[in-house]
C-alpha positions in Angstrom: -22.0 29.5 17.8 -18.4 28.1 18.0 -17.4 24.4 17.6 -16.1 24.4 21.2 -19.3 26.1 22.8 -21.3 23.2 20.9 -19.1 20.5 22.4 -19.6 22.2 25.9 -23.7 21.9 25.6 -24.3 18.2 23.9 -21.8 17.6 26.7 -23.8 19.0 29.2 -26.9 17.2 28.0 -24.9 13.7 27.7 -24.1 14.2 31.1 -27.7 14.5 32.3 -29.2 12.2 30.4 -26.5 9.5 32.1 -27.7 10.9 35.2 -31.3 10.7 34.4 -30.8 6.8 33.6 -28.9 5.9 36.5 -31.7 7.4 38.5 -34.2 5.3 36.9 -31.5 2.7 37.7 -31.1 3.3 41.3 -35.1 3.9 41.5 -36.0 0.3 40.1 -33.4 -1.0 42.3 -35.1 0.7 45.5 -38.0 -1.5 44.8 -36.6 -4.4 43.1 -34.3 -4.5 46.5 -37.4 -4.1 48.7 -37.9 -7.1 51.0 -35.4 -8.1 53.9 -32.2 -9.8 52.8 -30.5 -6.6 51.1 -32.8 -3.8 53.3 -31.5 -5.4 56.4 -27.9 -4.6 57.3 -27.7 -7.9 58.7 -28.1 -6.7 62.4 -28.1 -9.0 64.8 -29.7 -8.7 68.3 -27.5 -8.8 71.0 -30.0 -9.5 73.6 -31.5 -12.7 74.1 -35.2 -13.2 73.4 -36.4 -14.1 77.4 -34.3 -10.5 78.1 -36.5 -8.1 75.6 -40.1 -7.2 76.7 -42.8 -8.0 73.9 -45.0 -5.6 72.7 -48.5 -5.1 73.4 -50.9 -7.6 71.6 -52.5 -5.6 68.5 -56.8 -5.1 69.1 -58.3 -6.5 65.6 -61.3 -4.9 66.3 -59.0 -1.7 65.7 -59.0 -0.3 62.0 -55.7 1.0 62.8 -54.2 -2.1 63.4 -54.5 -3.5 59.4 -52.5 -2.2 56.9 -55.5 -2.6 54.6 -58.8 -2.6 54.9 -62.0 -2.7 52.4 -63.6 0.0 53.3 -61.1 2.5 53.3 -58.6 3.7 50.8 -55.0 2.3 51.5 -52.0 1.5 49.6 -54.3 -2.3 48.7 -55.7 -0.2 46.5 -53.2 0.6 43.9 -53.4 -0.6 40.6 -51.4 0.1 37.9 -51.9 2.3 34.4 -54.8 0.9 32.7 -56.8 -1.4 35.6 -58.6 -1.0 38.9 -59.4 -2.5 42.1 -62.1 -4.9 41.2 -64.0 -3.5 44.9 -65.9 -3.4 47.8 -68.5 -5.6 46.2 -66.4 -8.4 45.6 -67.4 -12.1 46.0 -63.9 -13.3 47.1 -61.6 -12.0 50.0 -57.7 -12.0 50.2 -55.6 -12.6 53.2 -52.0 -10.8 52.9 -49.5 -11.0 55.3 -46.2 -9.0 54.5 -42.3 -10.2 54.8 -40.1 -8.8 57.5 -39.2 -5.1 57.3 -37.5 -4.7 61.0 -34.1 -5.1 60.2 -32.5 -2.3 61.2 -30.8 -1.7 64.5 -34.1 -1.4 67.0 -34.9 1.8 68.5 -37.1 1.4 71.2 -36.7 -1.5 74.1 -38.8 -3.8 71.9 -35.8 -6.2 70.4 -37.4 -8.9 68.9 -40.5 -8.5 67.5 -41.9 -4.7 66.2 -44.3 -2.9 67.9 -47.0 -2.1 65.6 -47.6 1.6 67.1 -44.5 2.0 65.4 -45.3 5.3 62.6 -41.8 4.8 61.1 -42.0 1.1 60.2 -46.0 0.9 59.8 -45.0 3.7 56.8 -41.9 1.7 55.0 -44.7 -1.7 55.4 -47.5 0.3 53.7 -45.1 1.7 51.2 -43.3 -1.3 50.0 -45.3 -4.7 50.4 -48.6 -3.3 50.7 -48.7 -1.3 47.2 -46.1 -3.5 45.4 -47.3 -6.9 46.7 -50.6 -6.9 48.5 -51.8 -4.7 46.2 -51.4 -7.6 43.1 -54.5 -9.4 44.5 -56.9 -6.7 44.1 -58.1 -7.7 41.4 -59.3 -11.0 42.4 -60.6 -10.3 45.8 -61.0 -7.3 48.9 -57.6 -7.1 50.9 -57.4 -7.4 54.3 -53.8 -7.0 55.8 -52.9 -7.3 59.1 -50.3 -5.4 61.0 -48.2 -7.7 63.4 -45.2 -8.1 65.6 -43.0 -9.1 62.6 -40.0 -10.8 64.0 -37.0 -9.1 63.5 -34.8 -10.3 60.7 -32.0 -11.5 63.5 -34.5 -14.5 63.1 -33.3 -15.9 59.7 -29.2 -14.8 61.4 -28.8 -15.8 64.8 -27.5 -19.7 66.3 -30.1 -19.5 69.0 -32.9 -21.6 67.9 -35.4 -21.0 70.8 -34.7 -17.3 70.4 -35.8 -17.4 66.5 -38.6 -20.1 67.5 -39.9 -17.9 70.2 -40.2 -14.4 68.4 -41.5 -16.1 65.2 -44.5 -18.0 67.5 -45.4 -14.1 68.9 -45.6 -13.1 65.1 -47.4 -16.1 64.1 -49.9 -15.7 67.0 -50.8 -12.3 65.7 -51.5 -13.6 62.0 -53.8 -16.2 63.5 -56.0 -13.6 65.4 -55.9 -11.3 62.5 -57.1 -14.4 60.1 -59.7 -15.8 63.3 -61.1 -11.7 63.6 -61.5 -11.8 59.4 -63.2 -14.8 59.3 -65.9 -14.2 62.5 -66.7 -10.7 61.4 -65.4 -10.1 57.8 -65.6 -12.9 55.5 -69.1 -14.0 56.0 -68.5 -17.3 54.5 -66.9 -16.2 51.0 -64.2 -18.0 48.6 -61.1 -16.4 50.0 -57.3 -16.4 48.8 -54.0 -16.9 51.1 -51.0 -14.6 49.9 -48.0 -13.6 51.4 -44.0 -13.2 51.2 -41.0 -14.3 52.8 -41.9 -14.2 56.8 -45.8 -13.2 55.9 -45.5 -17.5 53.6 -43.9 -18.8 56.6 -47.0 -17.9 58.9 -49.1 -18.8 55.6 -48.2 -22.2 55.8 -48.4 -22.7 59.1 -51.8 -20.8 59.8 -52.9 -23.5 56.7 -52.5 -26.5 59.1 -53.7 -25.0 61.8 -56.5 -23.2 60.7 -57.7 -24.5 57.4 -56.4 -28.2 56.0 -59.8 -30.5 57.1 -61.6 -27.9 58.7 -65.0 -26.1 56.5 -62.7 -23.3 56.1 -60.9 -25.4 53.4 -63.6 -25.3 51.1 -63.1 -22.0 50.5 -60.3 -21.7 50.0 -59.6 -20.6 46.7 -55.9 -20.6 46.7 -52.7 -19.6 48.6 -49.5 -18.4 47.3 -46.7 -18.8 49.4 -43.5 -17.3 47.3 -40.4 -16.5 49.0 -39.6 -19.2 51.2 -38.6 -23.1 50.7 -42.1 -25.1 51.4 -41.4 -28.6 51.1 -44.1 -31.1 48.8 -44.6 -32.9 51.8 -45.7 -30.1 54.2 -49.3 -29.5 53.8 -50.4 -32.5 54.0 -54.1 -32.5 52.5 -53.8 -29.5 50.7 -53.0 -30.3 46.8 -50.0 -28.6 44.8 -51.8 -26.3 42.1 -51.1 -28.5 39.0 -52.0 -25.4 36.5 -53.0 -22.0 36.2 -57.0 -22.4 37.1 -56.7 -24.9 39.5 -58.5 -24.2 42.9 -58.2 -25.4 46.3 -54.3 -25.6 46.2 -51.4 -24.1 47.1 -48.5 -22.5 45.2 -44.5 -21.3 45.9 -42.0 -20.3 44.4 -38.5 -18.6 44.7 -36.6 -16.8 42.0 -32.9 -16.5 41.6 -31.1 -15.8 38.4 -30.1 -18.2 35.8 -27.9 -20.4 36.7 -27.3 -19.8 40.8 -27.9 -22.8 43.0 -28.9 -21.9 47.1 -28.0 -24.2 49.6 -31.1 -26.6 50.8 -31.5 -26.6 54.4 -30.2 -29.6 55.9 -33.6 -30.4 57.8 -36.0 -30.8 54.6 -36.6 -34.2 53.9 -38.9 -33.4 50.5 -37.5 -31.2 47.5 -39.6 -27.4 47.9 -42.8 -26.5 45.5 -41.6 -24.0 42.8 -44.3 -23.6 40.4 -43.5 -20.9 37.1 -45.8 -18.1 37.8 -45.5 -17.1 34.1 -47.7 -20.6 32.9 -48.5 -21.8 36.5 -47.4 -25.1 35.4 -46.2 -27.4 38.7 -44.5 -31.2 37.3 -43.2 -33.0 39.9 -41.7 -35.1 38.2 -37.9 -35.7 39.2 -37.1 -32.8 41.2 -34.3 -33.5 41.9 -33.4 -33.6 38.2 -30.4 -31.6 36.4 -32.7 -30.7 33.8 -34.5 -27.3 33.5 -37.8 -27.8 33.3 -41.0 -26.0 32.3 -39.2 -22.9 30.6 -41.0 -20.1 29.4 -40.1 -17.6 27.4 -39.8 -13.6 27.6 -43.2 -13.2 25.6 -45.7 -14.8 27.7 -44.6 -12.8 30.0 -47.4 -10.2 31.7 -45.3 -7.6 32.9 -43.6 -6.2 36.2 -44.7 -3.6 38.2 -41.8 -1.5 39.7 -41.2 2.4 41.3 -42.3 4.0 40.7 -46.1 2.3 40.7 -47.6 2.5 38.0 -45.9 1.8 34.7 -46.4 -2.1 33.8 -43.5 -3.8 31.9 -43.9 -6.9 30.1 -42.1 -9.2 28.1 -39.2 -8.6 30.9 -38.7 -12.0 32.4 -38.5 -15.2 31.4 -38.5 -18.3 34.0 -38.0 -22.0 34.6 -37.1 -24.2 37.0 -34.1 -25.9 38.0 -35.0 -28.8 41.0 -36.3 -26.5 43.4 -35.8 -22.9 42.3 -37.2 -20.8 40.0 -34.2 -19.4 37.5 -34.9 -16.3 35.2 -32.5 -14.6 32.9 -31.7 -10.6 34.0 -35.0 -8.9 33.8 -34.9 -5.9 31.2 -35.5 -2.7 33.1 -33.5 0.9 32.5 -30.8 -0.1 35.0 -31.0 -3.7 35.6 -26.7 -4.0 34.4 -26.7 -2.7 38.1 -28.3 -5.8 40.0 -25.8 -8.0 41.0 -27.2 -10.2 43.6 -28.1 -13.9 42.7 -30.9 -14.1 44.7 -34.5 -12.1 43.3 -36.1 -13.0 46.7 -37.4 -9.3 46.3 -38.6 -9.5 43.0 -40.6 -13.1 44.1 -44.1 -11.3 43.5 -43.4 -7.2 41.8 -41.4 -9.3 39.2 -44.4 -11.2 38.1 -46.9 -8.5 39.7 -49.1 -8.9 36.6 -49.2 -13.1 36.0 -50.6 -13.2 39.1 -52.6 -10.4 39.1 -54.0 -12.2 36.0 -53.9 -15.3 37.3 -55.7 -14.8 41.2 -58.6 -13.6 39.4 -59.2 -16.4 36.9 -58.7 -18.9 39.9 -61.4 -16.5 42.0 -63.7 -16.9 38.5 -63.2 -20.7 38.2 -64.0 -21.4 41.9 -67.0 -19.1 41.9 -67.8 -20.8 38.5 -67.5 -24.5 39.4 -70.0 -23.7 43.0 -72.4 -22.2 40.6 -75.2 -25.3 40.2 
């Protein structure tokens, strides 16, 4: 074989295996990327709020209206190479809700809020948070996830205050009858864990002072993360911070960006957000407001990210610390990750670290089950 025919076929195969990597590039990034601030093409509704109709209120007593269920096989159910679903016979629950995925342009006369007939967007919700998010928790618990009128991500864009206030109290009101159906006919009075992202923390929080801080539903409460969105100290009042990583009866947020990048604090919080370092679960409040970094942890405590596709756990990946209110982590290390450019790992919050707290919701489940054991 001649020297030039050579040339022609390692050529060949250099050129496939570049395009073989960048796929695995633009793959990670497809899930990395998978929450609202880079799916959404920052559409914003024209309409005002009062001129949309609002779709029909979703039955709870209808299997069709959760995106997971225990006694069916959903995309909850995933688990990654080497682990299972800890199952039906659990003794705690989890409570999901998912972050905003109606972003696009709508297509039907429902502006604001999503209709949850909708096949198209219950199939991108099932796809994406439910298997790479919801789907971290089921080792600790049985998932129930609720479909709801998710506000549409012109919410978190548009000057009209009432507008975003109203569309988010129709999404809210949903996550409160999901959680009110779980608890009369579901739960039947076990430990139970809060987790969400993004819009799905938002309605967290709030369904946590409504529904849970001084009521009996408190004391089981195992624990709620609430990643994704700023959740000031002072917010829930009579619900502790979790101080460390087996603490119970507490809350936890946090929201990553990479090293160095400093968001904007909203103008209306008058107490410095939660960020605890779900790599050691370790919460100081001590001077928050500090230019310090604190609490730093290094690449080799770290568990491992779960990315597309599912399956494949990589650890060692991410380190993470936080900087006043954020949670800062160095580029993670996956075949493409030279590609991500964006500051902000708002979509990483919770695949990034799908295995800490994969770890780390069942040892709280273990040590609240433990400490009501007489």
């Amino acid at each position: 074989m001649d020297h030039a025919r050579i040339e022609g076929i390692v050529a060949i195969f250099s050129y496939f295996r570049l395009m073989s990597r960048l796929l695995i590039a633009l793959v990670f990034l497809g899930v990395f990327f998978s929450s609202e601030p880079l799916l959404a093409q920052h559409y914003l509704i024209p309409s005002r709020f009062a001129e949309s109709p609002s779709p029909p209120k979703p039955d709870y007593s209808d299997p069709n209206n959760w995106c997971a269920l225990p006694q069916r096989v959903d995309e909850a159910d995933q688990a990654p190479r080497g682990h299972q679903p800890i199952g039906i016979h659990a003794s705690a629950d989890v409570f999901y809700v998912h972050p905003t995925l109606f972003s696009d342009k709508p297509k039907t006369e429902f502006q604001w809020n999503q209709d949850v007939r909708d096949p198209e967007l219950n199939r991108q919700v099932d796809e994406w948070p439910i298997r790479y998010q919801a789907s971290a928790f089921n080792a600790a618990g049985r998932v129930y996830a609720p479909r709801y009128r998710q506000a549409h991500y012109s919410v978190f864009l548009t000057p009209h205050l009432d507008d975003k206030r109203q569309a988010l109290d129709l999404a809210y009101a949903d996550v409160e009858a999901a959680f009110d159906y779980f608890i009369q006919h579901d739960n039947q009075g076990r430990p139970f864990l809060l987790a969400g992202h993004s819009q799905g923390t938002l309605h967290l929080a709030r369904l946590l002072k409504n529904r849970i801080i001084g009521t009996a539903l408190q004391q089981q409460l195992v624990a709620a993360y609430l990643p994704g969105m700023p959740i000031p100290a002072d917010s829930l009042a009579g619900l502790p911070v979790c101080l460390d990583s087996t603490a119970t009866g507490c809350w936890i947020s946090w929201r990553t960006f990479r090293w160095g990048y400093q968001p904007t604090q909203a103008p209306h919080m008058h107490a410095e957000p939660v960020c605890v370092n779900p790599i050691s679960w370790v919460y100081d409040d001590a001077d928050p407001q500090g230019d310090t970094v604190q609490a730093y942890v290094s690449r080799g405590h770290h568990k491992g990210a779960v990315v597309k596709p599912f399956g494949r756990i990589y650890p060692r990946r991410c380190d993470a610390a936080r900087y006043r209110a954020v949670l800062w982590v160095h580029r993670p290390r996956f075949p493409g990750s030279f590609l991500i450019r964006s500051s902000n790992y708002h979509a990483g919050d919770i695949n990034l670290f799908y295995m800490d707290i994969r770890h780390n919701a069942a040892l709280r489940v273990q040590r609240f089950i433990g400490g009501l054991t007489p």
